[in-house]
N, CA and C atoms as a LAMMPS dump frame, in Angstrom:
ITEM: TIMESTEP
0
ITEM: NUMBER OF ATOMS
645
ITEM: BOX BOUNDS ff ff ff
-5.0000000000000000e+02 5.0000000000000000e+02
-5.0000000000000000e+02 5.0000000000000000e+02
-5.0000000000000000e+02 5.0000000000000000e+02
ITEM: ATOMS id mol type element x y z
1 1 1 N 0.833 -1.193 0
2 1 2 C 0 0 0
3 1 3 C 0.879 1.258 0
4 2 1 N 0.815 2.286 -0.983
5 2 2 C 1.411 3.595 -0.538
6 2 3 C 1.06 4.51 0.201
7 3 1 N 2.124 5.336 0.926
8 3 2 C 1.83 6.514 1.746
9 3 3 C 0.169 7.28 1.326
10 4 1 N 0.295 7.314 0.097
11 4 2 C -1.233 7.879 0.034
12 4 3 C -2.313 7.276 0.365
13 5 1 N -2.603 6.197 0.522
14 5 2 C -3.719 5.136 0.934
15 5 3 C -3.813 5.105 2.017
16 6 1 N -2.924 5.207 3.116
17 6 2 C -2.881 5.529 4.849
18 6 3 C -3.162 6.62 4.66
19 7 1 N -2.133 7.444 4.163
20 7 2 C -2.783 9.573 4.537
21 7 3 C -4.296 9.002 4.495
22 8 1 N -5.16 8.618 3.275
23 8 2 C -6.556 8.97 3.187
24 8 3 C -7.152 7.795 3.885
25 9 1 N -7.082 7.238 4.737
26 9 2 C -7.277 6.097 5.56
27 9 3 C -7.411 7.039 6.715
28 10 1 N -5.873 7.69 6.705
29 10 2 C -6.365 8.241 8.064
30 10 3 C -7.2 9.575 8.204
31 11 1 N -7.475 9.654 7.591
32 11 2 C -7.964 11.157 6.745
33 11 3 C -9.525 10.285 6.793
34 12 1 N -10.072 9.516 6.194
35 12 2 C -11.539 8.913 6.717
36 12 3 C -11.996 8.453 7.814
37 13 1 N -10.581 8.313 8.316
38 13 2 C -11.189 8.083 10.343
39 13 3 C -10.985 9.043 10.677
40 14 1 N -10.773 9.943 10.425
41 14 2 C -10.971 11.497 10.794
42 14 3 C -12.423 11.961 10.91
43 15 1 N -12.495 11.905 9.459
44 15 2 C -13.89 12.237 9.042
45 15 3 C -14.942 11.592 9.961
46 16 1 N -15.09 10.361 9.72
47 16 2 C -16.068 9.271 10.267
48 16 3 C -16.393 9.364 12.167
49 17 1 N -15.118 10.267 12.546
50 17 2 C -15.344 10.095 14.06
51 17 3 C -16.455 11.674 13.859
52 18 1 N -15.755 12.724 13.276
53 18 2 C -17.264 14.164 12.984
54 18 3 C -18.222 13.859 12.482
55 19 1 N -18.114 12.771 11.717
56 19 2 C -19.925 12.583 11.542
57 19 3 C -20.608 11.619 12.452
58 20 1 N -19.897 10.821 13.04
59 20 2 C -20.349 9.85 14.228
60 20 3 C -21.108 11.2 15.335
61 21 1 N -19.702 11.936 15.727
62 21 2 C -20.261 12.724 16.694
63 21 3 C -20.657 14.008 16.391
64 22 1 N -19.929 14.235 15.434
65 22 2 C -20.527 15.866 15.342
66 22 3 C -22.075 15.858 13.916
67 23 1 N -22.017 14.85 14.087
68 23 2 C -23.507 14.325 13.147
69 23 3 C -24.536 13.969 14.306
70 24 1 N -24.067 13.188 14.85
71 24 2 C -25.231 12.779 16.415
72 24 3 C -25.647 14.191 17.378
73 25 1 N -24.718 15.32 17.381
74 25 2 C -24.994 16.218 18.095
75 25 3 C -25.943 17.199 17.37
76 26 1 N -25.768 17.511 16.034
77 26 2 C -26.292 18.006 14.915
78 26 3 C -28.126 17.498 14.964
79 27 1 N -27.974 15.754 15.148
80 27 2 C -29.139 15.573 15.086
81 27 3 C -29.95 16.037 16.205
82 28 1 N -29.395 15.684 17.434
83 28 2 C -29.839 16.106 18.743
84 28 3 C -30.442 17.153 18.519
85 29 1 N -29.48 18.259 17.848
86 29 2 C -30.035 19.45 18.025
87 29 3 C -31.077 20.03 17.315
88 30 1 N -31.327 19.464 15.857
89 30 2 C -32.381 19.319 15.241
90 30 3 C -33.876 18.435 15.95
91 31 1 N -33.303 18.095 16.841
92 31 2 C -34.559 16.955 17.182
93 31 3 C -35.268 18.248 18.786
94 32 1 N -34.111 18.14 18.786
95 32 2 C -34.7 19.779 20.682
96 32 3 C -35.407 20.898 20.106
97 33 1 N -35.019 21.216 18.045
98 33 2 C -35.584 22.358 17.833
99 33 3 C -36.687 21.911 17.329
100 34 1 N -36.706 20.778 16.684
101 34 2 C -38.47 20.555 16.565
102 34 3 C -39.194 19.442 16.394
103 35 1 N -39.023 19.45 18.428
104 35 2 C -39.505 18.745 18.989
105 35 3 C -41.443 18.176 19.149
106 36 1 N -41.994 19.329 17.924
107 36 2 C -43.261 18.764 17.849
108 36 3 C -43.881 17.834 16.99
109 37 1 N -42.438 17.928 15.857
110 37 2 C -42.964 16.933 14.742
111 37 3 C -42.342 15.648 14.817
112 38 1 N -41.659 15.643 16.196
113 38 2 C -41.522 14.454 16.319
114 38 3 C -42.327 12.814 16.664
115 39 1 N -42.136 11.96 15.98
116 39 2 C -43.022 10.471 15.938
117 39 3 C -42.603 9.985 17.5
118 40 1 N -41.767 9.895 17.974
119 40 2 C -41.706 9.236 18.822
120 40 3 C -40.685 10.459 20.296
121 41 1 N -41.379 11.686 20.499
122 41 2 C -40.289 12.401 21.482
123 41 3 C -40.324 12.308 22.466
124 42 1 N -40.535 11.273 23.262
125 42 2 C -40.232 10.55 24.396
126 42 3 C -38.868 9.462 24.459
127 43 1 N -38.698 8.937 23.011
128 43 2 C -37.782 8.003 23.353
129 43 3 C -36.482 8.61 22.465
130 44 1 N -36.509 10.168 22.259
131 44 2 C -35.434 10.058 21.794
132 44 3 C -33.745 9.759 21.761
133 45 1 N -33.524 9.255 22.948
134 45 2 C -32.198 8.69 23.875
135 45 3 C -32.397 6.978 23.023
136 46 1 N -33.391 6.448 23.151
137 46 2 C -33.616 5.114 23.418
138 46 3 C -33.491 4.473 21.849
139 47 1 N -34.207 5.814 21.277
140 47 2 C -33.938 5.121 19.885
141 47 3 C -32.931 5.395 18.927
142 48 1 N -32.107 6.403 19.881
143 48 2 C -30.653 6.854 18.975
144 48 3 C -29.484 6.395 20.044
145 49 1 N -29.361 5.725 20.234
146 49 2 C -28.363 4.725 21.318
147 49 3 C -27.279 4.09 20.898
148 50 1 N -27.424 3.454 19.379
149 50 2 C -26.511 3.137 18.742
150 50 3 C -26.158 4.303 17.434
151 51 1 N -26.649 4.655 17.445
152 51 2 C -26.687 6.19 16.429
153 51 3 C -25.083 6.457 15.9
154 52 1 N -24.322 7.027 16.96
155 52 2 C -22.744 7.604 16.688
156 52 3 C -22.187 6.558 16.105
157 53 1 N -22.251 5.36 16.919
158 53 2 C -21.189 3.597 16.234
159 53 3 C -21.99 3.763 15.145
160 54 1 N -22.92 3.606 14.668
161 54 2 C -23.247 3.032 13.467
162 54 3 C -22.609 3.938 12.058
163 55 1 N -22.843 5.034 12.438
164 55 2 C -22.909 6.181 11.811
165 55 3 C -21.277 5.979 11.197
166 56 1 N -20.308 6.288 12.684
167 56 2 C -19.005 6.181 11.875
168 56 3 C -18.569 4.649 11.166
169 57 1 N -19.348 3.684 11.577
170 57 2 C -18.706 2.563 11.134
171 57 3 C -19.257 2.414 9.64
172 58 1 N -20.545 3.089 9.175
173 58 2 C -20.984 3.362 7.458
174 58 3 C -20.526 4.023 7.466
175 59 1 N -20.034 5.126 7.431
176 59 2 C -19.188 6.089 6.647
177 59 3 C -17.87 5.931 6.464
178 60 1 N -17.477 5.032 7.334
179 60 2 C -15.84 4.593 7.121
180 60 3 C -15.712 3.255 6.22
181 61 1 N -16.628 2.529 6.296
182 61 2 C -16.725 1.48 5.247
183 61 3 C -16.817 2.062 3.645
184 62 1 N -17.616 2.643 3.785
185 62 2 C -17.88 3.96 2.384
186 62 3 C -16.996 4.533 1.859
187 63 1 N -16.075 5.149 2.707
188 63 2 C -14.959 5.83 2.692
189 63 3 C -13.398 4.86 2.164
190 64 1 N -13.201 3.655 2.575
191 64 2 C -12.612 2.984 2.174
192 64 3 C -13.228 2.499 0.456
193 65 1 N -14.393 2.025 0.597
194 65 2 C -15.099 1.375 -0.884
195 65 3 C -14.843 2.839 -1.975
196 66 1 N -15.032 3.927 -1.645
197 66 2 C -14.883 4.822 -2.263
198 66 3 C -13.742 5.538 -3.044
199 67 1 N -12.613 4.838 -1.921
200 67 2 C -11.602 5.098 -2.287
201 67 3 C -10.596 4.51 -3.477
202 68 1 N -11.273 2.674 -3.895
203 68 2 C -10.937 2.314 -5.202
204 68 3 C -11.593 2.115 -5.972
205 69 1 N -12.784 3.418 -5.926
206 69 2 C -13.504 3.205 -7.111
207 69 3 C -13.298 4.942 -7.61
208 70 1 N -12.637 5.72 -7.539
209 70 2 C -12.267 6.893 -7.831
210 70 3 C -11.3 7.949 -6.892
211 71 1 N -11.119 8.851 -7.518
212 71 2 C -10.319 9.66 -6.936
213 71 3 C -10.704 10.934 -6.733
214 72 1 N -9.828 12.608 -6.278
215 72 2 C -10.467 13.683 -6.944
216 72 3 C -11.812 14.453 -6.357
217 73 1 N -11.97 15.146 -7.189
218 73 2 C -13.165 15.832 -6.809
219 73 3 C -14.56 14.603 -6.776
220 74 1 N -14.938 13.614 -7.703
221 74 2 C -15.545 12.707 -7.788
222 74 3 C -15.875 12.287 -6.054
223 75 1 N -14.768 11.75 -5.523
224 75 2 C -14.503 10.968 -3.875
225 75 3 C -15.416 12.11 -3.332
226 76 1 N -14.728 13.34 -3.138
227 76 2 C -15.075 14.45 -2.313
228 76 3 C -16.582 14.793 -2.668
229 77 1 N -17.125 14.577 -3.607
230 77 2 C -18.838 14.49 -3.496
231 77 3 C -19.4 13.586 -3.586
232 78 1 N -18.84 12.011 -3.528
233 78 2 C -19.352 10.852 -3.041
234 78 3 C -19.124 10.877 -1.334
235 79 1 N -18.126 11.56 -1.067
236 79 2 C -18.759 11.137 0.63
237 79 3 C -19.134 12.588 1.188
238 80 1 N -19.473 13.409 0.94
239 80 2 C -20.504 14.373 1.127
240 80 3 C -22.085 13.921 0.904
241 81 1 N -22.046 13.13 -0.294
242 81 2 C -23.588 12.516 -0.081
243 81 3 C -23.345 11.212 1.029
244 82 1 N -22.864 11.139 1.326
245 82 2 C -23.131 9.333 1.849
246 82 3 C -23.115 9.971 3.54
247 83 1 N -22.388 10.999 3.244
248 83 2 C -22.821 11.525 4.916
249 83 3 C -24.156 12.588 5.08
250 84 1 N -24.425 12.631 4.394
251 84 2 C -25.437 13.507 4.443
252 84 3 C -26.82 12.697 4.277
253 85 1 N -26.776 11.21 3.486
254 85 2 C -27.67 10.566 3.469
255 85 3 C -27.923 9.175 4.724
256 86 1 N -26.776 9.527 5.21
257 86 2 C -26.787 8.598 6.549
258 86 3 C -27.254 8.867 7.692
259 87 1 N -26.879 10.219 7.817
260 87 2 C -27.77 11.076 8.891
261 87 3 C -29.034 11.391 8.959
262 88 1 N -29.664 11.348 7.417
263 88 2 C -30.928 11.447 7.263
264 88 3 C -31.714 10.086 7.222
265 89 1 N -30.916 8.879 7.003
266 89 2 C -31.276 7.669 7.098
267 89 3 C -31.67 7.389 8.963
268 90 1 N -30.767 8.113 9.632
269 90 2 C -30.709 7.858 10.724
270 90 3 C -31.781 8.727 11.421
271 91 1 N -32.243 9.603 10.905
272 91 2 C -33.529 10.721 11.419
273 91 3 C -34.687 9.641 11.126
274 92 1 N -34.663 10.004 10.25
275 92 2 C -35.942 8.969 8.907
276 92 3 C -36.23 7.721 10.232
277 93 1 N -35.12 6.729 10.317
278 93 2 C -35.364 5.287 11.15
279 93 3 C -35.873 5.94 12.423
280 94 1 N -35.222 6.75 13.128
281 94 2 C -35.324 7.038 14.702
282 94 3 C -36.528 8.05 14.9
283 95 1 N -36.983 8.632 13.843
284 95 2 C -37.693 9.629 14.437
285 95 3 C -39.302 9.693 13.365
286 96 1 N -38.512 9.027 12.064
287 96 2 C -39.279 9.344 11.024
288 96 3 C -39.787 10.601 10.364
289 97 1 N -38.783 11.273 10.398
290 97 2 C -38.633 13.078 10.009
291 97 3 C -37.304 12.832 9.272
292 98 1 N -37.38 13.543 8.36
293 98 2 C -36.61 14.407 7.513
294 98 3 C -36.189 15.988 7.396
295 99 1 N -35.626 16.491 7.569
296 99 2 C -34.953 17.634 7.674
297 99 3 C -34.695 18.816 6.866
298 100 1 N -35.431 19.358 6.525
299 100 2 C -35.098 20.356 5.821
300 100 3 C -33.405 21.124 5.503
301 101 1 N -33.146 21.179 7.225
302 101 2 C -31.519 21.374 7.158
303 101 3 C -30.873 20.798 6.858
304 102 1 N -31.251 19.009 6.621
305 102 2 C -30.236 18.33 5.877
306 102 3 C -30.597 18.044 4.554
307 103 1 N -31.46 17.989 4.072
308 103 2 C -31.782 18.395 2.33
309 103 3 C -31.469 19.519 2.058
310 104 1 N -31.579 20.652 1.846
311 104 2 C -30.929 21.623 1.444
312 104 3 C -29.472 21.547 1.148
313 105 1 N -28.402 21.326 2.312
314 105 2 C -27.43 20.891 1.452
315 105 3 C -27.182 19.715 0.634
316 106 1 N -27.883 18.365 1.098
317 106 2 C -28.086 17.643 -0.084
318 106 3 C -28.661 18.076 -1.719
319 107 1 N -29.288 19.051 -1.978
320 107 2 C -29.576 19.336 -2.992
321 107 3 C -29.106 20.481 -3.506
322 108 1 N -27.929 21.163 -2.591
323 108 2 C -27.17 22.141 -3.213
324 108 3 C -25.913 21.48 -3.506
325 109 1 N -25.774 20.359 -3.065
326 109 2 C -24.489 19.735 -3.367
327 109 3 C -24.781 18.88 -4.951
328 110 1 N -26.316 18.107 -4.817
329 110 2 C -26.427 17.821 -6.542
330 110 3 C -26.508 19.229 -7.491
331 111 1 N -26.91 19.965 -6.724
332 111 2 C -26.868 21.06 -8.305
333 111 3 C -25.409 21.931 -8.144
334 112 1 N -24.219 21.693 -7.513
335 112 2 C -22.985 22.04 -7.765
336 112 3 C -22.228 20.908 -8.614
337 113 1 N -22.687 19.678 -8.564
338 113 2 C -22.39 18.616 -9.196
339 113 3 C -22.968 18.794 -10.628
340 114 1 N -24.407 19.079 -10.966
341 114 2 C -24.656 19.759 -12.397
342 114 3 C -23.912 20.305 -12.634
343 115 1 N -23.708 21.318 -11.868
344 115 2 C -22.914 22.421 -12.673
345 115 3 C -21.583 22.366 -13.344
346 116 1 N -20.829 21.479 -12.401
347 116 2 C -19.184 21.167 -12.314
348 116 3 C -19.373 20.546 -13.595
349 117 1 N -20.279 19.14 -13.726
350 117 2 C -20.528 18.379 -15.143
351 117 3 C -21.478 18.64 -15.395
352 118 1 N -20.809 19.309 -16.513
353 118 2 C -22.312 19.991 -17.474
354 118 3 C -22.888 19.051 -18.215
355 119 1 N -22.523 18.058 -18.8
356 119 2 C -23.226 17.066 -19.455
357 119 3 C -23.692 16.3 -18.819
358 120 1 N -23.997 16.119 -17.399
359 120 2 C -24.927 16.008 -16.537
360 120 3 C -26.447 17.232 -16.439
361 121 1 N -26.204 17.723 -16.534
362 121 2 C -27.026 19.006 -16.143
363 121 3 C -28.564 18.576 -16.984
364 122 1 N -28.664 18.586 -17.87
365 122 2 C -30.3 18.301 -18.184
366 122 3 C -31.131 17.13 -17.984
367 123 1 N -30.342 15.93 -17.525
368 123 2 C -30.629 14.619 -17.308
369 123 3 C -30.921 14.55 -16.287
370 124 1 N -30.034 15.058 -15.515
371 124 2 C -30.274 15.332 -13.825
372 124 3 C -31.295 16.263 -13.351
373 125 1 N -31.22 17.481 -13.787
374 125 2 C -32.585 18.527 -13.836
375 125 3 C -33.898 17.831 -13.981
376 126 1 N -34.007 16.974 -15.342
377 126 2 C -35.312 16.463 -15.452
378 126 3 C -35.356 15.46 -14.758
379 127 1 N -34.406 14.465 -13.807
380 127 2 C -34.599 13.562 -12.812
381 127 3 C -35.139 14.412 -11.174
382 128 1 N -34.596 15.554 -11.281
383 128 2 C -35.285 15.785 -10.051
384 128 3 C -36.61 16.514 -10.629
385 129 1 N -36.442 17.197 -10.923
386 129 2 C -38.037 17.563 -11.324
387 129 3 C -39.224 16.611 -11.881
388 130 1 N -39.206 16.121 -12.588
389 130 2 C -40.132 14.517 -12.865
390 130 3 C -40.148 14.001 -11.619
391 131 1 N -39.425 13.584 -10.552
392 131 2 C -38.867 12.398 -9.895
393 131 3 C -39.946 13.434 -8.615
394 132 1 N -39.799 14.719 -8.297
395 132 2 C -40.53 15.177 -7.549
396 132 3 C -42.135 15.477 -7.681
397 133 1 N -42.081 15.717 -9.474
398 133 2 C -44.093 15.81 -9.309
399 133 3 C -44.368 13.958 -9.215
400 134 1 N -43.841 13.187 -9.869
401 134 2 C -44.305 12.01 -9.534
402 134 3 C -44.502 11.653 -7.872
403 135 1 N -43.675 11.299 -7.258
404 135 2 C -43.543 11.466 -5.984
405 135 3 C -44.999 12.151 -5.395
406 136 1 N -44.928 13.283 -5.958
407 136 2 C -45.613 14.57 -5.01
408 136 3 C -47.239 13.626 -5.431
409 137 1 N -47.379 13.195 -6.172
410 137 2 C -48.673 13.045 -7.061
411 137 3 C -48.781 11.035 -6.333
412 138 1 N -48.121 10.539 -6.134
413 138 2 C -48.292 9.044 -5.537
414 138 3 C -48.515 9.507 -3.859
415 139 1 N -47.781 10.493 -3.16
416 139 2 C -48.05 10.782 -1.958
417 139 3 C -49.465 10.955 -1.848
418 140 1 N -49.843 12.115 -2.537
419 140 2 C -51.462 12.392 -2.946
420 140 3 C -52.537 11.584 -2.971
421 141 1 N -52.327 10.378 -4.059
422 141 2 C -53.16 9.489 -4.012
423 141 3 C -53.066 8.443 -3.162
424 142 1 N -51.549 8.119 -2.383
425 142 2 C -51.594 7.343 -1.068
426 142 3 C -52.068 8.092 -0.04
427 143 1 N -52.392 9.5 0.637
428 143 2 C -53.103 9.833 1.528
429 143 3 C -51.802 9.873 2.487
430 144 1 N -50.592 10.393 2.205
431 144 2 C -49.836 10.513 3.144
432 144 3 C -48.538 9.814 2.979
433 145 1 N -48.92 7.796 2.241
434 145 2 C -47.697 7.141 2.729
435 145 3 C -46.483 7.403 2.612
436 146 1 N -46.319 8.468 1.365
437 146 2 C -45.268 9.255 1.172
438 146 3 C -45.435 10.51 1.941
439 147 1 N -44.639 10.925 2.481
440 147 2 C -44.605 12.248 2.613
441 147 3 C -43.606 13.182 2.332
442 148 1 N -43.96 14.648 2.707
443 148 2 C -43.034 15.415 2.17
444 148 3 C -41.649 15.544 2.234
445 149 1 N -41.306 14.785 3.359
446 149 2 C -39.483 14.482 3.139
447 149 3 C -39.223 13.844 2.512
448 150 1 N -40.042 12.658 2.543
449 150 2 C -39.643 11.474 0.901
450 150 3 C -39.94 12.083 -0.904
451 151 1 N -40.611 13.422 -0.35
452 151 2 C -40.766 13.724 -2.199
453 151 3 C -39.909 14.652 -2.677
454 152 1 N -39.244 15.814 -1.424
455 152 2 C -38.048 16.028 -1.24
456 152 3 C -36.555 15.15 -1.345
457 153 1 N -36.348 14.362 -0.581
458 153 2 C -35.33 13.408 -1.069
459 153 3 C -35.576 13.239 -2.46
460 154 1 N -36.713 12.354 -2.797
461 154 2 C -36.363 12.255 -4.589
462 154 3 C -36.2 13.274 -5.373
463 155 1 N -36.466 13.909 -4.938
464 155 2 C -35.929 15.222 -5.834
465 155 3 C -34.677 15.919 -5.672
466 156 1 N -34.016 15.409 -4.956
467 156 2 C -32.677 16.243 -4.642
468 156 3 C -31.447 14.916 -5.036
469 157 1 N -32.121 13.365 -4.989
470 157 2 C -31.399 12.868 -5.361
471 157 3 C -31.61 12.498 -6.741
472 158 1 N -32.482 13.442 -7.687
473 158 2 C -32.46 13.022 -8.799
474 158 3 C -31.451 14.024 -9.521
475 159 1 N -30.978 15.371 -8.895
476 159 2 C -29.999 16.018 -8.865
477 159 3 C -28.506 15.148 -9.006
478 160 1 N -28.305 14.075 -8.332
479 160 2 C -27.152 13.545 -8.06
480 160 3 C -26.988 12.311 -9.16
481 161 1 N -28.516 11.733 -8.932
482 161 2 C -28.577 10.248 -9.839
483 161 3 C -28.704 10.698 -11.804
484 162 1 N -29.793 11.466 -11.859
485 162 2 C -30.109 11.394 -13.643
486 162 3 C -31.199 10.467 -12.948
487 163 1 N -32.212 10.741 -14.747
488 163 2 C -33.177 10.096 -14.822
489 163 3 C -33.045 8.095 -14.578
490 164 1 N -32.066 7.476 -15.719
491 164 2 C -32.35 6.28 -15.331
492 164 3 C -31.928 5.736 -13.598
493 165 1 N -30.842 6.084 -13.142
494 165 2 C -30.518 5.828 -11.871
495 165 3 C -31.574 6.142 -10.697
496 166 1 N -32.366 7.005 -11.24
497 166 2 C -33.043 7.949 -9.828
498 166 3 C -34.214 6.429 -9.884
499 167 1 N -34.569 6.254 -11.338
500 167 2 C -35.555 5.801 -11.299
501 167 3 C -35.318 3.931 -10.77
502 168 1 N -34.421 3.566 -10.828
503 168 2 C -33.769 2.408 -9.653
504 168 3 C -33.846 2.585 -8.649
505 169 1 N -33.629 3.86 -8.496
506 169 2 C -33.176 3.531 -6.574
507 169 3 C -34.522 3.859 -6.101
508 170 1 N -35.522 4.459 -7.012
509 170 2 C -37.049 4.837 -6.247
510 170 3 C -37.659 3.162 -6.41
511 171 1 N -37.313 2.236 -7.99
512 171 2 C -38.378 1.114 -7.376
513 171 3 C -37.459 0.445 -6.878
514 172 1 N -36.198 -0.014 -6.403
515 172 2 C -36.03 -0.811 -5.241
516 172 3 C -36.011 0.001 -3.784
517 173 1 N -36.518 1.488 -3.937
518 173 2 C -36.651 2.317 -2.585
519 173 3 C -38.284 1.043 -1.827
520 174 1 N -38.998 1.8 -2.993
521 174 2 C -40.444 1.196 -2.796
522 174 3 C -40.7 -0.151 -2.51
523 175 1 N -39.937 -0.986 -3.143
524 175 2 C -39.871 -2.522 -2.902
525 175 3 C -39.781 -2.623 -2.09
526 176 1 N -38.272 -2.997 -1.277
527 176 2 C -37.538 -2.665 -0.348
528 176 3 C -38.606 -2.512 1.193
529 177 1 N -38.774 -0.788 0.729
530 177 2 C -39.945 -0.503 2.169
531 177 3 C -41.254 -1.02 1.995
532 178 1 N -41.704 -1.395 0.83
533 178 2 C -43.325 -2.266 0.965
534 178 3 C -43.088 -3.274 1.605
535 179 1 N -41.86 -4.497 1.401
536 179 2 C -41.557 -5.764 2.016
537 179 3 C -41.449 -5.591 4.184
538 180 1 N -40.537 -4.339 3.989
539 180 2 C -40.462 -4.049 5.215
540 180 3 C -41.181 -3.989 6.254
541 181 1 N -42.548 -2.602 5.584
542 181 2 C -43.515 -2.886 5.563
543 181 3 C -44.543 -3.941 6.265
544 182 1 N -44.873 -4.31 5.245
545 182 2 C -45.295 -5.396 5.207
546 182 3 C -45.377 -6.709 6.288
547 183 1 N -44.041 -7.112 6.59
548 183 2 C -43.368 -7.695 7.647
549 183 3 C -43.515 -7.349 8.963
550 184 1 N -43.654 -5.973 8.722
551 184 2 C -44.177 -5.405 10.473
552 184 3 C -45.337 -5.57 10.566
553 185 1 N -46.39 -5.32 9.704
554 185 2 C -47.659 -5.283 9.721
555 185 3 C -48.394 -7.232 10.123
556 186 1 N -47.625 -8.281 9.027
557 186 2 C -47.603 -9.884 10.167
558 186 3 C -47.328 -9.691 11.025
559 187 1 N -46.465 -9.037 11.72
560 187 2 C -45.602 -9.799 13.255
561 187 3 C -46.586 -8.612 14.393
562 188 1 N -47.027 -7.712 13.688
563 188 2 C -48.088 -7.256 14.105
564 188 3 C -47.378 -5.734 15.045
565 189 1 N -46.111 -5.634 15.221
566 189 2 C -45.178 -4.631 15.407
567 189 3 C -46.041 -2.928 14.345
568 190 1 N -46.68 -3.323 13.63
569 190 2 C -47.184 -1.628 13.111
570 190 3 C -48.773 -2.194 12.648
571 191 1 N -49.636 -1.193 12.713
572 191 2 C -50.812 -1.37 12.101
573 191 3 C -51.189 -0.605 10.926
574 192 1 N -52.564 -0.357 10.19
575 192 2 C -52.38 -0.109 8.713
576 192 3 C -52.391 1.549 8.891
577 193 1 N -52.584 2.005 9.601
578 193 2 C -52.474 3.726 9.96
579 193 3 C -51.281 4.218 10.424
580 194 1 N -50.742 3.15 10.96
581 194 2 C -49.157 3.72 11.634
582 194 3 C -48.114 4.226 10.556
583 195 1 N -47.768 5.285 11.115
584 195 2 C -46.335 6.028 10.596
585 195 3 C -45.468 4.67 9.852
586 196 1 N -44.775 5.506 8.438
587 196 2 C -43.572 4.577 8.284
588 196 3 C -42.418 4.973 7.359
589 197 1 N -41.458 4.82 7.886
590 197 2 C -40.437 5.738 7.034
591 197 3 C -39.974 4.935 5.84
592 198 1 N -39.792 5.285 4.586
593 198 2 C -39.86 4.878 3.274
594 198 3 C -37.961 5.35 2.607
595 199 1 N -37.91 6.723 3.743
596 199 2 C -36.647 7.871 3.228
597 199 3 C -35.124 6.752 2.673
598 200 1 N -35.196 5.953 4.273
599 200 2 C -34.093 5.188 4.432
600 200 3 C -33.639 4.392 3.02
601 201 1 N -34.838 3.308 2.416
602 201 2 C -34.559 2.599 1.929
603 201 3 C -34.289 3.409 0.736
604 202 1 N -34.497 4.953 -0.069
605 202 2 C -34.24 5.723 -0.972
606 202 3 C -32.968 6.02 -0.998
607 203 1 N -32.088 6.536 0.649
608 203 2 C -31.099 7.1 0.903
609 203 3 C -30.041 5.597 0.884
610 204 1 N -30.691 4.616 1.109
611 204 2 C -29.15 3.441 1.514
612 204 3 C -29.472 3.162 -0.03
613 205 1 N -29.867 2.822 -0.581
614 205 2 C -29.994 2.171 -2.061
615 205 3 C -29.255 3.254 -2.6
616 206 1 N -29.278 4.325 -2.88
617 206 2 C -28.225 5.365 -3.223
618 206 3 C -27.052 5.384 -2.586
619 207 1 N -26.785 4.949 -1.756
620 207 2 C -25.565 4.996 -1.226
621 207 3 C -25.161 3.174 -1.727
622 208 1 N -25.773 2.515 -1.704
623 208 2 C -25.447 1.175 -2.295
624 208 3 C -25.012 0.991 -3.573
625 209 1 N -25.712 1.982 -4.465
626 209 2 C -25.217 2.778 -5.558
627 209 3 C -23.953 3.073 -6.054
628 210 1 N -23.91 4.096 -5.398
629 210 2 C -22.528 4.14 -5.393
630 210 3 C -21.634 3.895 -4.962
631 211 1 N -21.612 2.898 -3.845
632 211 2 C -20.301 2.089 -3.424
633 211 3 C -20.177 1.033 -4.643
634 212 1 N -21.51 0.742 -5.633
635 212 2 C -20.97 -0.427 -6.856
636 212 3 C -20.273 0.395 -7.917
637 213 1 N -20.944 1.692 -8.534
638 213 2 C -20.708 2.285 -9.824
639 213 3 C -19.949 3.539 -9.185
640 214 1 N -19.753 4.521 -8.023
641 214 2 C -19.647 5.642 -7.872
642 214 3 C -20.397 6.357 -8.385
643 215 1 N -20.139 7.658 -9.125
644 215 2 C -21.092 8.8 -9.438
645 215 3 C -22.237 8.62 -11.01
């Protein structure tokens, strides 16, 4: 292995310990400021307990996979999304909220990525825009099961993905969480009105994504 493969080795356990913790504190603090839309704000200790370990131990796995599948500016906005979609994976599971503060830079980071590659730029444009009235229009006629952080996410990761990619990671998003779903609803753990977060399986399938192909 060369000196450069440790530097950025150690340079991702760097990283991975600020988003463990300075991502867990971030959330905290998003969760104290709004604390009414929260699904479950009684247990928020209980259900973010493993939160920090998990957090740095995906992003450092990522961070390594990432590292021989490109280099460059490429790396540096593959793990800007993968941390930004982990934390929201981790809201989404624990709380079942999505964040405005953490989409926003998720979707200013896909449209700096348009911009940088321009021959990205209209493929990607019409993936988030399509990818969001669809979305917006299945939420509608499900009466909720989507909601507005999930029609947000697709739209900010259709910024990052393009049309054919976005449109993978939404039907194995949907698969994915119908089975999930589903499974809770036998074992009898959720009923047919109960809350259910959909975000996760959008945000890890994109990040599964690109640990196979990168960008």
């Amino acid at each position: 292995m060369s000196i450069s493969f440790y530097f950025y080795l150690f340079l991702i356990a760097v990283l991975s310990v600020v988003v463990s913790l300075g991502g867990s504190r971030w959330i905290e603090r998003l969760y104290r400021k709004n604390k009414d839309i929260l699904t479950f704000p009684d247990d928020v200790v209980s259900r973010g307990r493993w939160r920090p370990y998990l957090l740095g131990i995906a992003f450092l796995a990522c961070g390594v996979r990432f590292f021989f599948l490109t280099s460059g500016l490429p790396l540096v906005f593959m793990l800007y999304a993968a941390a930004l979609l982990l934390l929201m994976t981790a809201t989404d599971f624990e709380q079942y909220c999505l964040f405005d503060e953490m989409m926003i830079p998720l979707a200013l980071g896909g449209m700096v990525l348009c911009a940088w590659y321009r021959p990205f730029f209209w493929d990607h444009a019409l993936a988030a825009a399509a990818g969001g009235v669809i979305f917006l229009v299945i939420g509608l006629i499900s009466r909720g099961a989507l909601g507005g952080g999930d029609i947000k996410l697709i739209a900010s990761l259709g910024l990052w993905l393009g049309t054919d990619a976005l449109f993978v990671v939404s039907m194995i998003g949907i698969i994915l969480g119908g089975l999930v779903a589903l499974l809770l609803l036998l074992t009898g753990k959720k009923k047919r009105k109960s809350a259910f977060a959909y975000g996760p399986y959008f945000a890890l399938t994109t990040i599964a994504l690109f640990l196979i192909r990168g960008i």
